[in-house]
N, C-alpha and C positions, 0 to 999 in steps of 0.2 A: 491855286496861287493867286494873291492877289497883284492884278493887273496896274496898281498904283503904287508897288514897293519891294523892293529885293533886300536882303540881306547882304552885307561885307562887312569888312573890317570899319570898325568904329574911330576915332581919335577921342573918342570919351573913356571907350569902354569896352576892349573883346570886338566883340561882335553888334551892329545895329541893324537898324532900319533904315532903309535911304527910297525918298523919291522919286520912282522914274518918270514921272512927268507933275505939273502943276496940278494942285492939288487945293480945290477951295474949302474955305472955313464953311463946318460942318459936314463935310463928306464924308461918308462912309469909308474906310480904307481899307476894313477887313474885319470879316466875322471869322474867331475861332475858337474852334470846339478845345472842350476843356476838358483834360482827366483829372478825378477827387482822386487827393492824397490827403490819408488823415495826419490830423495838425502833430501827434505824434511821432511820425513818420519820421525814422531819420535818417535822411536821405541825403547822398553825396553832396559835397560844397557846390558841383556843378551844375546839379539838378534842382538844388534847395536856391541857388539868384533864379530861377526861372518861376517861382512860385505866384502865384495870386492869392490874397485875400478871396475865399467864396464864404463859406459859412463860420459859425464857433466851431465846429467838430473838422471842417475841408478845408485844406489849400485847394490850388488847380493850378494844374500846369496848363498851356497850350497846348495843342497837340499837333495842332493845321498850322499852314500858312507861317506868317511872320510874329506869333503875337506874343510868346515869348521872348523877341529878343529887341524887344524896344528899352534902350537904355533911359536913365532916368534925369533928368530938369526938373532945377527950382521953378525952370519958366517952359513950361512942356509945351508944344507945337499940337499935339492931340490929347486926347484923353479918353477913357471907359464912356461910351455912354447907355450902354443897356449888359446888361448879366441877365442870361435867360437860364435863371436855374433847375427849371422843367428839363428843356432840351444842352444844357450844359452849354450853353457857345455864351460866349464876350466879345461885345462889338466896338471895335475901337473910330472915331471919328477927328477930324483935323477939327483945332483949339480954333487955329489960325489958318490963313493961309499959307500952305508950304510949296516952295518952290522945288521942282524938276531939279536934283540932286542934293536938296537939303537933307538932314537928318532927320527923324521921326523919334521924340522922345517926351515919354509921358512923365507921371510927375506918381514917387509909387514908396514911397520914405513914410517917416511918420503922419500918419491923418489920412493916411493914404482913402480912407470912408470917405474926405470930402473932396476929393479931386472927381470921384464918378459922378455922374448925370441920368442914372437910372432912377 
């Protein structure tokens, strides 16, 4: 579990990401391993908002850690910055500076390709 963010309840959205402590621009926040689900798949409404873009043929869920339930910003606080799709993990990194209780929210709607940094 990563040691810079918990899950609760969100006011955007269900469930998020929150800060538990300050957290600088470009930080590491957490590497998670990812399960292929083919783009076919159809998969519950609950399981299908946890989805990632990985290839033409895969989504990916998270499986570890927080990295499924970061909700989504026009003005996101982190974002993807490596997909290691050898060893299936997605590493997500602070945009910004995020303070000790703020929420963690990437940016994952349309173009969602130009929001990573891999």
């Amino acid at each position: 579990m990563s040691p810079l963010a918990k899950i609760k309840q969100s006011p955007l959205h269900g469930k998020g990401v929150f800060a538990t402590q300050n957290i600088s621009e470009g930080e590491v926040i957490v590497q998670s391993h990812m399960v292929l689900i083919h783009v076919n798949e159809n998969l519950p409404e609950l399981l299908a908002t946890l989805q990632f873009p990985w290839t033409d043929e895969y989504d990916a869920i998270c499986l570890s850690d927080v990295g499924s339930f970061f909700n989504h910003s026009g003005q996101p606080n982190a974002m993807i910055i490596k997909r290691d799709f050898t060893n299936q993990i997605q590493t997500f990194a602070a945009k910004t500076a995020i303070a000790k209780g703020d929420e963690i929210t990437i940016y994952y709607n349309d173009a969602f390709e130009k929001y990573i940094n891999d």
